[in-house]
N, C-alpha and C positions, 0 to 999 in steps of 0.2 A: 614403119621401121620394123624389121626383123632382128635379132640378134642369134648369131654363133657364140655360143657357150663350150668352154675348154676348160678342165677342168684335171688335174695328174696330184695323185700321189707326194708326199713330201718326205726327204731324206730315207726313202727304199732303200737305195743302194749299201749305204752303209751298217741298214738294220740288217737286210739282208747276209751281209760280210759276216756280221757278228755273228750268224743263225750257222753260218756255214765253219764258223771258228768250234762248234760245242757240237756239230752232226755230222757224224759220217757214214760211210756204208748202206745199207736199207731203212735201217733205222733216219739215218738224213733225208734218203729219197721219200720216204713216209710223210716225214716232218715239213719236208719242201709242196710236196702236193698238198700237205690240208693247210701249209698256208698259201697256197694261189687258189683254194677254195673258200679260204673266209678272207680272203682278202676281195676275192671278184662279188661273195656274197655280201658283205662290209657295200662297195660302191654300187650296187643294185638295187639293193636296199633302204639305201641314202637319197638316189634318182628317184625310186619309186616314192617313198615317203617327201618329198620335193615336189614330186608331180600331183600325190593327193594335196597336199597344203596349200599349194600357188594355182595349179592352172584344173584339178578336177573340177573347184567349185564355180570357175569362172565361167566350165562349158559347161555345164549343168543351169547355173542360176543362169546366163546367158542365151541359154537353148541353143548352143552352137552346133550347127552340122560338122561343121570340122574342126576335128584337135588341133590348135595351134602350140603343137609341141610335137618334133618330129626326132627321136634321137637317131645317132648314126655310128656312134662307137661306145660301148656300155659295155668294158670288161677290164677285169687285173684292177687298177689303180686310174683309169681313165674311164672318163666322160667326153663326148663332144655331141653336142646338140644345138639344132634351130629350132629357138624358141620367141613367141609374138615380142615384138620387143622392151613394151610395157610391161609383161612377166618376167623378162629375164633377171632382172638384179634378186628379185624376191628369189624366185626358184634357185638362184646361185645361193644364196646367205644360207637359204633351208638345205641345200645340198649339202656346203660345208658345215653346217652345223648337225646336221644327221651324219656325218661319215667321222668325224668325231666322237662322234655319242656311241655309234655300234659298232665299229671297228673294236672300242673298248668293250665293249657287251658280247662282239663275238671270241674274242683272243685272251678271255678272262681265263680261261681251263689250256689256256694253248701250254703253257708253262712247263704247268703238273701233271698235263697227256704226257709229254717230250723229255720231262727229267733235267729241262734248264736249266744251269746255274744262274744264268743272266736272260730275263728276259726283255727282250729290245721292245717291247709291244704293253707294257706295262701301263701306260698312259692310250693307249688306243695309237693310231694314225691321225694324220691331218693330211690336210689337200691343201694346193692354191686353184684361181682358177683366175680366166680371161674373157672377157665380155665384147667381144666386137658388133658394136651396133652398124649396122650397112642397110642400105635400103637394098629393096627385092631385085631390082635390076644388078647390082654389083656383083663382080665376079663372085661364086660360093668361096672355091677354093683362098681366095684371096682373102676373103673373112678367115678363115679356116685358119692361115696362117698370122693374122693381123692376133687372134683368140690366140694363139698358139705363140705368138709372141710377148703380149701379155700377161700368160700364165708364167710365162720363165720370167718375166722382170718381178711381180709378185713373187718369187720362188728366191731373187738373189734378195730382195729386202728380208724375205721372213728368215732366208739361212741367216744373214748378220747378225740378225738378234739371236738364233739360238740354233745353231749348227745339227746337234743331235734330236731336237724335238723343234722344228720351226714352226711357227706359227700359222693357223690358215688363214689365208687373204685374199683379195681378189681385184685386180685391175681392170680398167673397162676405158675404150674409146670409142666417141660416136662420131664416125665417120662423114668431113661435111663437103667431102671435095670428091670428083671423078678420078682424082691421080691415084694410082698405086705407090704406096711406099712403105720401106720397114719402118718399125716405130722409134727408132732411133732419129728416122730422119724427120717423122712426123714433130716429134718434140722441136729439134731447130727448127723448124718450119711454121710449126702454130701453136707450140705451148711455151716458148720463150718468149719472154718480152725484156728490156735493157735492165742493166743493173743486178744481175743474176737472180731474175723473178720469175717463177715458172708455174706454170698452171697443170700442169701432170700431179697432184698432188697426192697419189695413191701410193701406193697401196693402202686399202683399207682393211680391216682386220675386223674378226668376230670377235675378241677380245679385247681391251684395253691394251696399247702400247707405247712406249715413250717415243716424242716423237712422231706419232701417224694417226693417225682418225681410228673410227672403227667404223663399219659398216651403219650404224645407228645412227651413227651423229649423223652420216652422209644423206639418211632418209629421213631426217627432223630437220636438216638443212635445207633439203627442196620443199619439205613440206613448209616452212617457213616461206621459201625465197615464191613460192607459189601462190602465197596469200593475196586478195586483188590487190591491196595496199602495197606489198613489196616495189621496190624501186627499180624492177626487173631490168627497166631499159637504161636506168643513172647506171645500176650494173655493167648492163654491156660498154657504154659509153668507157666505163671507169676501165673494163679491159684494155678495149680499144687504147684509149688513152696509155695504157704502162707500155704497151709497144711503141710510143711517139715520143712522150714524154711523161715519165714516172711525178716528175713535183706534180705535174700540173693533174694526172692523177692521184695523188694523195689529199691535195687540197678539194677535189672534188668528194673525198672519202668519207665526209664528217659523217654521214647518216650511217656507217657500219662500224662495228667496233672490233678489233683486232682483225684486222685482214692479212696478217702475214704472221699467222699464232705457231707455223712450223718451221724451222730453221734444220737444213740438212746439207752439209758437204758445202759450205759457206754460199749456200744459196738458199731464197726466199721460196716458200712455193704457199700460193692461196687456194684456198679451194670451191672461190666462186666459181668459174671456169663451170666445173665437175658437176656445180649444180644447176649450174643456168642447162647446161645438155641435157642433164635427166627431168627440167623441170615440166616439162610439156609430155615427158613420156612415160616414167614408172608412177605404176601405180599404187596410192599408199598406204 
C-alpha cells in the first residue's frame, strides 16, 4: 500500500479578507508578501519536521536505499505527497500538529511589524488533510483526487464547529475495489450499512471534539483491535452482518462495548470499519 497525502490550509480566505480590510497601498503589498512568506515557510517547515519524526528514522534504522516519501506540491498553505503507506497517518498527525505550533511561532511579530488592529493570525493557522490509501497499480491522479476529496469533507466538519478558527483533522480511505468513484459515492456503496449506520466515521481531529474521535483514539484503537486475542474476524463478520441485517448483528455484539458511541445528523457511525483498514498497515 502506498498512500497520497493532501493536506490545505484552513479558513485563509476569510483571514485573508480581514488582512486586506486594515492594508492598503505599499504598505498592504509589504504586508501581503511576508505573509505568503511565512505562511509557505509555516507549511515547509511543518513537512520537514513530519518527515524527520516519521519516516528519517525508518530509513536510517532500516538502511533503506530509498526514501519512501516522495513530495510533489510543498508550497503557500498546501501539501500533497506519496508516502509508504504504513507512514502515512503518523507523518499526517505530525504534519498537522507542526503547522499548528509554527504558523503561531512564525506570525507572533506579524501584528506589531504591520500596525494591526486585528490580527486574524493570533492563534497560528490549522490545516485539514486527506489520506487516500491505493495500491501502486492505481491510477496516481485518481488518488490525488480521492486525497483531495477527503481533505474538503474534513474541511466542512471542522468549519461547523468553528467557522473562523476550524479545527485541524484529517480523513482517510483505503481503497479495496478497482472502480473509480467520488467519495460521495464510495460512502453509499461501502460505508452504509441499513438503519442509518455508517462506517465513514472521520473526521478525526488533533484535539478533543464533541462528537468525533481524535486522532489518538483512532491509533490506541488499532493498536487494541491488533492484539492476537482481538476478535478481528467476529469484527468483520459483525460488519458484514449490519449490511444484511443489523438485530442479528447486535446480538453478535456482546464482546464490544459501545459500538455506535457517535451519533451525527440522526445517523449512527462506528468506528470499527476505520480500524479493521488501518489494522494490518499503520504502524504504531
Amino acid at each position: 500500500w502506498i498512500a497520497v497525502v493532501h493536506a490545505d490550509g484552513n479558513n485563509l480566505g476569510n483571514k485573508i479578507m480581514k488582512l486586506g480590510e486594515q492594508l492598503k497601498g505599499k504598505k498592504g503589498m509589504k504586508a501581503f508578501k511576508a505573509f505568503s512568506n511565512l505562511l509557505d515557510k509555516s507549511t515547509t517547515e511543518a513537512a520537514k519536521e513530519a518527515f524527520n519524526q516519521t519516516i528519517k528514522n525508518v530509513v536510517e534504522n532500516d538502511d533503506l536505499k530509498t526514501i519512501p516519501f516522495r513530495p510533489v506540491v510543498l508550497g503557500g498553505d498546501d501539501f500533497t505527497g506519496i508516502i509508504r503507506g504504513d507512514l502515512a497517518l503518523n507523518f499526517t498527525e505530525n504534519f498537522l500538529e507542526s503547522f499548528e505550533r509554527l504558523s503561531k511561532e512564525n506570525f507572533k511579530d506579524y501584528a506589531n511589524e504591520f500596525n494591526l488592529n486585528e490580527n486574524p493570525f493570533n492563534n497560528g493557522l490549522t490545516a485539514c488533510a486527506g489520506i487516500a490509501y491505493i495500491k501502486a497499480s492505481y491510477p496516481f491522479h485518481y488518488g490525488v483526487s480521492l486525497a483531495e476529496s477527503l481533505c474538503q469533507e474534513a474541511k466542512k466538519h471542522s468549519k461547523e464547529i468553528n467557522k473562523e478558527h476550524s479545527p485541524s483533522s484529517l480523513m482517510f480511505h483505503k481503497v479495496q475495489s478497482s472502480f473509480v468513484e467520488e467519495f460521495d459515492d464510495i460512502i453509499e456503496s461501502e460505508l452504509k450499512a441499513k438503519d442509518n449506520i455508517y462506517f465513514n466515521y472521520g473526521p478525526y481531529f488533533i484535539s478533543n471534539q464533541d462528537k468525533y474521535g481524535t486522532i489518538q483514539e483512532l491509533k490506541n484503537r488499532v493498536k487494541t483491535i491488533s492484539k492476537k486475542d482481538a476478535p478481528k474476524s467476529g469484527l468483520r463478520n459483525w460488519l458484514n452482518e449490519l449490511k444484511n441485517n443489523p438485530e442479528v448483528a447486535n446480538q453478535s455484539l456482546k464482546r464490544i462495548e459501545k459500538p455506535f458511541p457517535i451519533h451525527r445528523e440522526e445517523k449512527k457511525y462506528t468506528p470499527i470499519y476505520d480500524a479493521i483498514s488501518l489494522s494490518n498497515l499503520i504502524t504504531q
